[in-house]
N, C-alpha and C positions, 0 to 999 in steps of 0.2 A: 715343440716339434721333436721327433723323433731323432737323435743324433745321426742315424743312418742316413734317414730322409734330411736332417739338416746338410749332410755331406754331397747327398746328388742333387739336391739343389743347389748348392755354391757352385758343386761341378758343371750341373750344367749352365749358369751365369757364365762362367768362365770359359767354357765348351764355345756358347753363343758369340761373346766376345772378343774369343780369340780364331772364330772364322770371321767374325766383322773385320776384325785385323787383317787377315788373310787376302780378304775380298778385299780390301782396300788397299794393301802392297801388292795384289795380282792386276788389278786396275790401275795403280802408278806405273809397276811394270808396262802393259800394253801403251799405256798412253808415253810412258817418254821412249820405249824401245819402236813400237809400231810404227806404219807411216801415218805423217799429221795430214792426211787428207785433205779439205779444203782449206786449209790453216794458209796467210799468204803471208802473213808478220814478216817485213823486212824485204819485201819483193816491191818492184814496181818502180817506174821513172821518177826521180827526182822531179820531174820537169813536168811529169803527166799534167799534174792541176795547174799549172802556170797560167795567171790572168784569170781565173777563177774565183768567183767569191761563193762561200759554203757559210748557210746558219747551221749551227746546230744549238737543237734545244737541250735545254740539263747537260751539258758537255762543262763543267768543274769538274765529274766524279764518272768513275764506272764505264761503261762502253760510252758516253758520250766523250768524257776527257781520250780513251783510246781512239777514240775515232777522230779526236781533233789532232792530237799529235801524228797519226800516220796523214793526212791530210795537210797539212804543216810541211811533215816531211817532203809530200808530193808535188809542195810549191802553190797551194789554196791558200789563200786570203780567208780567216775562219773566223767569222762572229760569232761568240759565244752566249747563247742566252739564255741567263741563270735567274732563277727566283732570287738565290741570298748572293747576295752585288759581294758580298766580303770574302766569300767560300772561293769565287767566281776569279776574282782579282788575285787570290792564293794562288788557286791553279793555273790562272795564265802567267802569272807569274814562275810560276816553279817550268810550265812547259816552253816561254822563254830562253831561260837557264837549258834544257837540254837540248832546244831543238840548236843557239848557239854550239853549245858543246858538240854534238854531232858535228855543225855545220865548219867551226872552227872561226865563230865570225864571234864579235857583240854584239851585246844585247841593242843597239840600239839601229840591226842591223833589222831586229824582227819586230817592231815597234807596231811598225802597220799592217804586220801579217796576222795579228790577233787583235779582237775588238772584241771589247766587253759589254756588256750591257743589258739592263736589269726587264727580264720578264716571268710575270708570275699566272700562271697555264691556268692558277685557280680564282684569277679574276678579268671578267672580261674587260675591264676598264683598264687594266695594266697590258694586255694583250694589245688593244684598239691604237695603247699608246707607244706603246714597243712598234708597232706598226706605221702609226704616221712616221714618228721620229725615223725608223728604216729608211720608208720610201724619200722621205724629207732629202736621207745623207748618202743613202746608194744608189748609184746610176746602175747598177745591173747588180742579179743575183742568180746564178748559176748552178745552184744546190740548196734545196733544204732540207735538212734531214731530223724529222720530228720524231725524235729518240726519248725525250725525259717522260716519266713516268712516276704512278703514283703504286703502291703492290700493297694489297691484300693488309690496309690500315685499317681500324676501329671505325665505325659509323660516324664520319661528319660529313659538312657541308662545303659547298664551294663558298665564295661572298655573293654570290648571286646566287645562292642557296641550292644547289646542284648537289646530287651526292658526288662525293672526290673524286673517287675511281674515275666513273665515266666523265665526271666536269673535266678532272684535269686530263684523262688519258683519252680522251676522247673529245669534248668541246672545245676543249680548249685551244687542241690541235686545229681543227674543222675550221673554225673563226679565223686562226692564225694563217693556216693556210687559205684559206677564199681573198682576205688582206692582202694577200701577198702574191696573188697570183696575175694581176698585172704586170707585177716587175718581172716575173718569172719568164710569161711571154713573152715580154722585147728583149727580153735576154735571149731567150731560145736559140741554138737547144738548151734547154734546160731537163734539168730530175729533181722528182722530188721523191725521195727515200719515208719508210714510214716502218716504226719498229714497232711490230704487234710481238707474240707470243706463242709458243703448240698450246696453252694451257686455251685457247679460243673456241677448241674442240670441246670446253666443259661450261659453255658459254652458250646464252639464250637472248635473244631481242625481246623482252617483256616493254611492248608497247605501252600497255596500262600502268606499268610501274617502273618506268624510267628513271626515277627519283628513290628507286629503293624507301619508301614510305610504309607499302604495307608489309615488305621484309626486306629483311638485312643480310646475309651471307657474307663474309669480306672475300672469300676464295672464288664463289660464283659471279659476284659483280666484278673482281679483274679480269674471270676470261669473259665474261661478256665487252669490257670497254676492249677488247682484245679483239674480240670478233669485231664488234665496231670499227675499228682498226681497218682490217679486209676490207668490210662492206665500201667503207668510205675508199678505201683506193680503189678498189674497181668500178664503185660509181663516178669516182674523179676521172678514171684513165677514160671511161666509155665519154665523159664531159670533156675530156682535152684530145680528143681526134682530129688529129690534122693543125694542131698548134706547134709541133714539135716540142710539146714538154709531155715528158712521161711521169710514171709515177709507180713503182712498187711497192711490195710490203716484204717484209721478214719476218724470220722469228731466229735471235741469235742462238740459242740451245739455253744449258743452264751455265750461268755466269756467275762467277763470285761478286759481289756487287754488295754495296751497300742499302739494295732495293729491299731486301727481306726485313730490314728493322723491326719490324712488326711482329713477325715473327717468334713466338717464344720458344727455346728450346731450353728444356731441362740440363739443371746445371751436370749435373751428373753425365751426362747425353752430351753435351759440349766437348771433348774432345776425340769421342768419336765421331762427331759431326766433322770436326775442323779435318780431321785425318782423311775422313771421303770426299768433304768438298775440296781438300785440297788433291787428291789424287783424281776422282772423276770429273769436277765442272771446271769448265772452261775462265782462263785467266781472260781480263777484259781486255784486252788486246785480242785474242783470240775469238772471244762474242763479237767482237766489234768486225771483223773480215767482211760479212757478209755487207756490214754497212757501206764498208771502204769502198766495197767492188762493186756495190747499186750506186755509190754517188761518183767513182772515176774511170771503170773500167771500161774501153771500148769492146766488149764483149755483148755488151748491154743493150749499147744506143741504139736506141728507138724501140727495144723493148718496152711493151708495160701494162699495168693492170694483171702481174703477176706475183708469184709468192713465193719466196727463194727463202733458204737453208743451206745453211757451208758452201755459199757461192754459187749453189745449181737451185732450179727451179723444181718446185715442188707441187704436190698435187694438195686441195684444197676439200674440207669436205664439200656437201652440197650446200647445206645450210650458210658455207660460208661463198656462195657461187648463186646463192637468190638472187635475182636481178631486182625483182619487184621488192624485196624486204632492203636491200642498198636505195632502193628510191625512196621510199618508203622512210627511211632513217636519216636520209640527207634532207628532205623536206622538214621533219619533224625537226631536225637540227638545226634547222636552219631560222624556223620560228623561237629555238630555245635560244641562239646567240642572237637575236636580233638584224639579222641578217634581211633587207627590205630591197624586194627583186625590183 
């Protein structure tokens, strides 16, 4: 190469780089100088949950762990159910530890305010049995908030041979939640929270190929278990009228999480990654708001069959507002778990 040309080339690398930089301290700037908009972190009655029991699914990590401890805080009784039992016992142990320290109490003062217990979203047999054992040992349940998730992995299968995405991000829930929806009613009121995605907008209901058989995409089949997501809360809520248990959906923004694993990013690329996502996306406390306030706030009650962002309700496209394609998917779902009317 030309030395000259070698020179505005490094220039411009450097030119590109150091507005990325820019854009990236002009964005930490607005986000810690701005107002934090729906953000509620640290607000709310101690008392609000009090005599409350909340599952949440995947709560060891990530917006589920943030949604257990502000719920803790709030005075909920929180089942935690985690695939890896080991991850699960770390984290409730370590959220033990702070919610005493906050509280100024021992630890064996929160003993029964956290319950562990091993459920794994990608088999329905661990699901059925997470379920009996449930109903077996709670006299009511007052929240369930179906948060864990699978994002944008290599082509497998569920053990009931499901592709992932949608087995776990989607049947898994479906199953979980129809089990459990007796307790939910003699509990009433009851909610039940359900964390979809914006990425649903890039998402298709391919009836024919439910199973990703004749293609595989990992980016298109999460927003479709995404969309799924929707379908099934709005066909749930239109199913629970007049039961007093509701049911929304969300999409918490973008969260630092350890969902992206999958994900590869060039090494090179890596600390301009870490620089943005640490100035633009949301810490999981912060993704986690929208959950805290569909599963505590009375702002809500008796809302449902809606789809909230930063605490307000949001507008849905059409495709995710089909009435006949949510029936249509709850049926077909309902044959793939085994579900016998």
């Amino acid at each position: 190469m030309h030395p000259a040309r070698k020179v505005m080339a490094v220039a411009s690398v450097a030119a590109a780089l150091l507005a990325a930089l820019g854009g990236a301290l002009w964005l930490a700037a607005r986000r810690f100088s701005g107002p934090r908009g729906q953000r509620r972190q640290g607000g709310g009655d101690p008392g609000l949950m009090h005599g409350k029991t909340v599952l949440i699914t995947g709560a060891n990590s990530g917006l589920g762990r943030a949604t257990a401890a502000e719920l803790l805080r709030l005075g909920a009784r929180v089942i935690m159910g985690c695939r890896d039992r080991a991850r699960a016992e770390e984290a409730a142990g370590q959220l033990r530890q702070e919610l005493c320290q906050a509280g100024g109490s021992g630890p064996d003062a929160t003993d029964g305010q956290l319950v562990v217990k091993e459920l794994d979203l990608a088999s329905l047999r661990s699901v059925r049995a997470f379920c009996q054992e449930l109903l077996q040992e709670e006299p009511r349940l007052d929240v369930l908030i179906n948060n864990a998730g699978v994002f944008q992995c290599p082509y497998t299968k569920t053990e009931d041979g499901f592709e992932m995405q949608f087995g776990v991000n989607h049947l898994g829930h479906f199953l979980l939640t129809n089990l459990l929806l007796g307790l939910l009613k003699s509990s009433a009121p009851s909610r039940i929270v359900v964390v979809s995605s914006k990425l649903y907008k890039y998402g298709d209901i391919n009836f024919e190929d439910l199973n990703s058989e004749q293609s595989y995409n990992k980016s298109f089949c999460y927003s479709r278990s995404k969309l799924a997501n929707i379908l099934f809360t709005r066909e749930l809520a239109r199913r629970l009228e007049g039961t007093n248990v509701t049911v929304n959906v969300l999409h918490p923004g973008i969260v630092r999480t350890n969902l992206g694993r999958h994900i590869h990013i060039p090494l090179l690329a890596r600390p301009l990654f870490n620089l943005v996502s640490w100035a633009f996306f949301k810490t999981p406390l912060e993704g986690a708001q929208t959950s805290i306030y569909l599963a505590s706030s009375p702002d809500v009650e008796g809302v449902s069959g809606k789809y909230f962002g930063d605490c307000k309700e949001e507008e849905l496209l059409p495709k995710a507002m089909d009435e006949s394609m949510a029936r249509k998917l709850w049926d077909i779902s309902e044959v793939m778990v085994g579900i016998l009317k």
